[in-house]
OpenMM code with the backbone's topology and positions (N, CA, C; nanometers):
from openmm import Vec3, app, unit

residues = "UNK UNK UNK UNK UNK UNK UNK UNK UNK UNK UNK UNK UNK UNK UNK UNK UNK UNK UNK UNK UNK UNK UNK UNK UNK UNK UNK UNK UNK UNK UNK UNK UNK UNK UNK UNK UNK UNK UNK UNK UNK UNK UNK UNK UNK UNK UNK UNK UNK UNK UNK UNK UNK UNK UNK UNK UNK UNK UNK UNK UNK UNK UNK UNK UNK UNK UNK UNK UNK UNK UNK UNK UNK UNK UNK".split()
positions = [
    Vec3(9.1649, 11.0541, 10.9397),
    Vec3(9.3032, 11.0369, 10.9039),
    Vec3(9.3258, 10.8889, 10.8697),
    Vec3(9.3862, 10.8537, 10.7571),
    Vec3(9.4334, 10.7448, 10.6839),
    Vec3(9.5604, 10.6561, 10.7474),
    Vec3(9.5614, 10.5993, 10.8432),
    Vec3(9.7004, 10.5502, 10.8604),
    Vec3(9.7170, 10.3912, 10.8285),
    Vec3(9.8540, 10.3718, 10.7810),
    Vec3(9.8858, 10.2337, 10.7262),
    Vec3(10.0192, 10.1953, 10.8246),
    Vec3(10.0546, 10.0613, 10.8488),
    Vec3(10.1015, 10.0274, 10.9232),
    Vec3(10.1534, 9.8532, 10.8703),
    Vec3(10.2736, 9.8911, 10.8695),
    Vec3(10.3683, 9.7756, 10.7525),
    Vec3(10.4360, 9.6940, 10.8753),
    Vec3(10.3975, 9.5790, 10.8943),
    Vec3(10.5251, 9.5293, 10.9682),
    Vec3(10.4442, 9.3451, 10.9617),
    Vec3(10.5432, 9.2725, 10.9810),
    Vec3(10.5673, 9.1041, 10.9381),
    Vec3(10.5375, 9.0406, 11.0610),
    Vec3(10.5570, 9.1343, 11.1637),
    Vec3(10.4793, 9.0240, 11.3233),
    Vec3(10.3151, 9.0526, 11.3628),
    Vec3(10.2720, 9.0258, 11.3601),
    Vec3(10.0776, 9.0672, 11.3658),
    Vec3(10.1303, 9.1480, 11.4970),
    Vec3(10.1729, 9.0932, 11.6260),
    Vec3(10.1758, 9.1196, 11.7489),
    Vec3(10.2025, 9.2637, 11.7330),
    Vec3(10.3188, 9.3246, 11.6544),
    Vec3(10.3831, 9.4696, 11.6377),
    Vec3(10.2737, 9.5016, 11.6291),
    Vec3(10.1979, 9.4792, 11.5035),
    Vec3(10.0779, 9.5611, 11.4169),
    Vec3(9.9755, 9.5658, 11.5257),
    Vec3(9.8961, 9.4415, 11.5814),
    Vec3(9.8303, 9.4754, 11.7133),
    Vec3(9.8334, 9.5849, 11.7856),
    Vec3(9.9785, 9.5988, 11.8622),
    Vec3(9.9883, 9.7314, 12.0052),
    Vec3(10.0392, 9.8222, 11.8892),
    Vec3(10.0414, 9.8339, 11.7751),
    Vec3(10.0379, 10.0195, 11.7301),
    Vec3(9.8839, 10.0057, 11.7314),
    Vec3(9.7951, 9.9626, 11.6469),
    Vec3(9.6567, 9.9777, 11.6417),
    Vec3(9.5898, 10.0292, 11.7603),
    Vec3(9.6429, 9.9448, 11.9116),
    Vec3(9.5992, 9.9691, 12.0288),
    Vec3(9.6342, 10.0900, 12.0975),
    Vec3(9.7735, 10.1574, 12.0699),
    Vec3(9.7878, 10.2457, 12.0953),
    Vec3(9.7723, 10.3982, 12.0599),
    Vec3(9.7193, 10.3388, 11.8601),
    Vec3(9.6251, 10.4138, 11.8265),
    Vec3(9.4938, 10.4686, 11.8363),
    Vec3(9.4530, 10.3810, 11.8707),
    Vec3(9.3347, 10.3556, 11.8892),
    Vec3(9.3113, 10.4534, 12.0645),
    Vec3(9.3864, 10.3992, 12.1284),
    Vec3(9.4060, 10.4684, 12.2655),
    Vec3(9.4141, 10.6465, 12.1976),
    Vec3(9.5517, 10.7141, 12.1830),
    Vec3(9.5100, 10.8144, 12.0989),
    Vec3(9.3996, 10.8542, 12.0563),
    Vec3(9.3440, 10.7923, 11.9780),
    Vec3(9.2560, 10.8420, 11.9076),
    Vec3(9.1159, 10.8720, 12.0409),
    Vec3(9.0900, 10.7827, 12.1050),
    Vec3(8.9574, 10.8357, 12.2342),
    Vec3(8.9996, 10.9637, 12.3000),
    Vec3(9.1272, 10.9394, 12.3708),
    Vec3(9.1704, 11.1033, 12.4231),
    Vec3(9.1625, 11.2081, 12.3759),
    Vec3(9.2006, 11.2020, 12.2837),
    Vec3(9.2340, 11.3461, 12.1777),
    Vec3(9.0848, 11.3300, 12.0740),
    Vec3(9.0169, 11.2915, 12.0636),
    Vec3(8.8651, 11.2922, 11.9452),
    Vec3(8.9206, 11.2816, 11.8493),
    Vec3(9.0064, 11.2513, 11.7769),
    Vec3(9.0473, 11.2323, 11.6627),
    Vec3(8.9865, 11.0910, 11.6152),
    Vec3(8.9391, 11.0770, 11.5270),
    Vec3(8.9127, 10.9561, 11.4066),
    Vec3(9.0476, 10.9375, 11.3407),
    Vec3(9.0800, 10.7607, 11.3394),
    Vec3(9.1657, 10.6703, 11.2623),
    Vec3(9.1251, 10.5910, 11.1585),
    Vec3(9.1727, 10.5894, 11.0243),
    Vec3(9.0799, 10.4606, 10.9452),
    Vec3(9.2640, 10.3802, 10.9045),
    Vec3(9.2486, 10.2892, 11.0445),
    Vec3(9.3975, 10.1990, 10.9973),
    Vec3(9.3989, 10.0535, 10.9379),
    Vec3(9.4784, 10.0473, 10.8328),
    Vec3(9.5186, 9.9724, 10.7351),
    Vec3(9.6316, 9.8971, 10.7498),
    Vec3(9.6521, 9.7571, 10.7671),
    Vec3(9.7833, 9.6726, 10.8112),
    Vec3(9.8296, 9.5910, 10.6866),
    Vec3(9.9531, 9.5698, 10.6921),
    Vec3(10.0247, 9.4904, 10.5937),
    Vec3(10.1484, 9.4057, 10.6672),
    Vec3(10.1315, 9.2915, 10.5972),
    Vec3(10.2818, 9.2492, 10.6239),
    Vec3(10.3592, 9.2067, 10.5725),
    Vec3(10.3825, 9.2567, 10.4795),
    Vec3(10.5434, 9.2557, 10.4614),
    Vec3(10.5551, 9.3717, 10.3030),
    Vec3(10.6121, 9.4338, 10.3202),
    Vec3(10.6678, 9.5873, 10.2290),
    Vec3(10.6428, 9.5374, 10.0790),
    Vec3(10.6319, 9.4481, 10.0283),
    Vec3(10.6339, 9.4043, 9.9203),
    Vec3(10.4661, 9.4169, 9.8643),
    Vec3(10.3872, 9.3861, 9.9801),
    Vec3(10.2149, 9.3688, 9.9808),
    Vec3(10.1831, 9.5232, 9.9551),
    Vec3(10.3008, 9.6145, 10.0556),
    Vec3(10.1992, 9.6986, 10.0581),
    Vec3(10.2507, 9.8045, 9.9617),
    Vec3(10.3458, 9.7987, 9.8868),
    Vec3(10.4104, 9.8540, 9.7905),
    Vec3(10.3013, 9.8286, 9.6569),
    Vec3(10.2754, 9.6867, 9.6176),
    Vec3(10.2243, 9.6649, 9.5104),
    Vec3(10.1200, 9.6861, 9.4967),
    Vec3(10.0240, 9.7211, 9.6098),
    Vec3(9.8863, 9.7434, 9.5921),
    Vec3(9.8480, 9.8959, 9.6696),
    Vec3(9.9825, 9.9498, 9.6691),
    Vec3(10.0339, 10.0718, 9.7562),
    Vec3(9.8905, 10.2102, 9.6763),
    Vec3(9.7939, 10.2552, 9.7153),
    Vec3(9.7166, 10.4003, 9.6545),
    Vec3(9.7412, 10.5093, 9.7391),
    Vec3(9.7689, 10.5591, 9.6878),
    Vec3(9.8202, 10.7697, 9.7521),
    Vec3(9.6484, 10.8076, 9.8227),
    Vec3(9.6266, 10.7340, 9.9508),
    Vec3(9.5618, 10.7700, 10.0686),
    Vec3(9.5627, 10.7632, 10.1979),
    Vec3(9.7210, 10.7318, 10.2584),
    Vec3(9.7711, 10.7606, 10.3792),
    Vec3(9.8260, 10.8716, 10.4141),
    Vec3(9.7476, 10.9137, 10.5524),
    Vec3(9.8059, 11.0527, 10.5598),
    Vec3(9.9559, 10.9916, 10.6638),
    Vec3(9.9406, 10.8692, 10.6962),
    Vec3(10.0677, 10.8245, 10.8086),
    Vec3(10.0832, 10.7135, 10.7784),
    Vec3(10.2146, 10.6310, 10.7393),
    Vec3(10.2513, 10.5132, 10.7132),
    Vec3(10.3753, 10.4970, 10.8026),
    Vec3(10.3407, 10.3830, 10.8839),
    Vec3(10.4386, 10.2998, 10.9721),
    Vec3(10.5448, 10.1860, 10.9499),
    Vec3(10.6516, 10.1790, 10.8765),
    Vec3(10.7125, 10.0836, 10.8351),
    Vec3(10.8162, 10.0385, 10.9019),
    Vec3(10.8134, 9.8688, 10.9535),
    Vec3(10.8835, 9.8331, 10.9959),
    Vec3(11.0346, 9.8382, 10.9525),
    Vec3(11.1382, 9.8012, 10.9850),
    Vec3(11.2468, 9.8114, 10.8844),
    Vec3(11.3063, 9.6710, 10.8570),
    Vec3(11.3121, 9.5722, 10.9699),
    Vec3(11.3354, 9.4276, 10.8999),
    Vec3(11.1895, 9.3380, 10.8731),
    Vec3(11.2045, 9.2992, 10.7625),
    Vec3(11.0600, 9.2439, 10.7009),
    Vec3(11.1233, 9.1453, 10.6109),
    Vec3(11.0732, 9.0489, 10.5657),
    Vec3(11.1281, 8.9384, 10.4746),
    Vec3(11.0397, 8.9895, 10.3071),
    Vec3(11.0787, 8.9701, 10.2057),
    Vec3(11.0742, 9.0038, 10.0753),
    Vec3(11.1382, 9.1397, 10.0588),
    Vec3(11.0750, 9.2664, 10.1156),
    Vec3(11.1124, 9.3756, 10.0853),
    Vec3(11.0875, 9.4434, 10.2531),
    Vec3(11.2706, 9.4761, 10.2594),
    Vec3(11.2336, 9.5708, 10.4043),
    Vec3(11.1722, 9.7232, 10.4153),
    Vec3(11.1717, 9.7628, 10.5120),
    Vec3(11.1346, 9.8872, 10.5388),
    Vec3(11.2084, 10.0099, 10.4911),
    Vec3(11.3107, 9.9895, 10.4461),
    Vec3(11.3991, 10.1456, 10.3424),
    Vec3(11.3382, 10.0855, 10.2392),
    Vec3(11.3535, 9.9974, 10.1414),
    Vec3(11.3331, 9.9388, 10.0251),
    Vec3(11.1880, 10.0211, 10.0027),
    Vec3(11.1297, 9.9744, 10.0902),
    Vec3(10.9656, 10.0542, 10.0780),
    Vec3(10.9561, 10.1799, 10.1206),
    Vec3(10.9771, 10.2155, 10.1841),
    Vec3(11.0139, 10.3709, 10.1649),
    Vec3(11.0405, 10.4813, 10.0531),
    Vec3(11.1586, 10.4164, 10.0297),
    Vec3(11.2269, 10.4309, 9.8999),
    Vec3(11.1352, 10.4450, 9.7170),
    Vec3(11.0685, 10.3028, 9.7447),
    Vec3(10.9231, 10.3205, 9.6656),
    Vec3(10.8364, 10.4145, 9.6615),
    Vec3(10.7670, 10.3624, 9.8189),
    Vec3(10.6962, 10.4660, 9.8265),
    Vec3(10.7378, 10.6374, 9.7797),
    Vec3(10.8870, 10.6521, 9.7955),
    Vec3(10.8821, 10.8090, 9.7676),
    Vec3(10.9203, 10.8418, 9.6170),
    Vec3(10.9148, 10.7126, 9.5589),
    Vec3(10.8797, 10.7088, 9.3759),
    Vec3(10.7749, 10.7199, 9.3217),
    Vec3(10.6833, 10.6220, 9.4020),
    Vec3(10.5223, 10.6061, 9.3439),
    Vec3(10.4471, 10.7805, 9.3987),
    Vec3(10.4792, 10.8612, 9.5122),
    Vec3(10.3760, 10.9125, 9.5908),
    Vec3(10.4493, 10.9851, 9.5870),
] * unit.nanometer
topology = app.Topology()
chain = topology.addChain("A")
for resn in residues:
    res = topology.addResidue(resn, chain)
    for name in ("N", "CA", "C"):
        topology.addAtom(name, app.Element.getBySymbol(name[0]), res)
């Protein structure tokens, strides 16, 4: 499973990874996660292979509806 994970503080992006990552040993599931920061990065270089995208909602250039919003243009 493909997951991406949008947010402007590393620290946020850190404890989802970790708590993914946690997830992922319990349950046997495989993660291949992908970080960005800030909605604008991950919009423009955005390819239709996340099965789960995490977006923060305050972000500096482009927030988290803004990218959303994209995203549900491009994908």
């Amino acid at each position: 499973m493909n997951i991406c994970v949008v947010d402007d503080e590393i620290e946020n992006i850190e404890n989802l990874k970790k708590m993914l990552n946690q997830y992922s040993k319990e349950n046997n599931v495989e993660f291949n996660i992908t970080s960005f920061n800030d909605g604008w990065e991950f919009i423009s270089t955005y390819k239709p292979i996340y099965d789960i995208v995490f977006l923060d909602i305050v972000m500096p250039k482009m927030n988290g509806l803004e990218a959303a919003e994209k995203l549900r243009n491009k994908d």
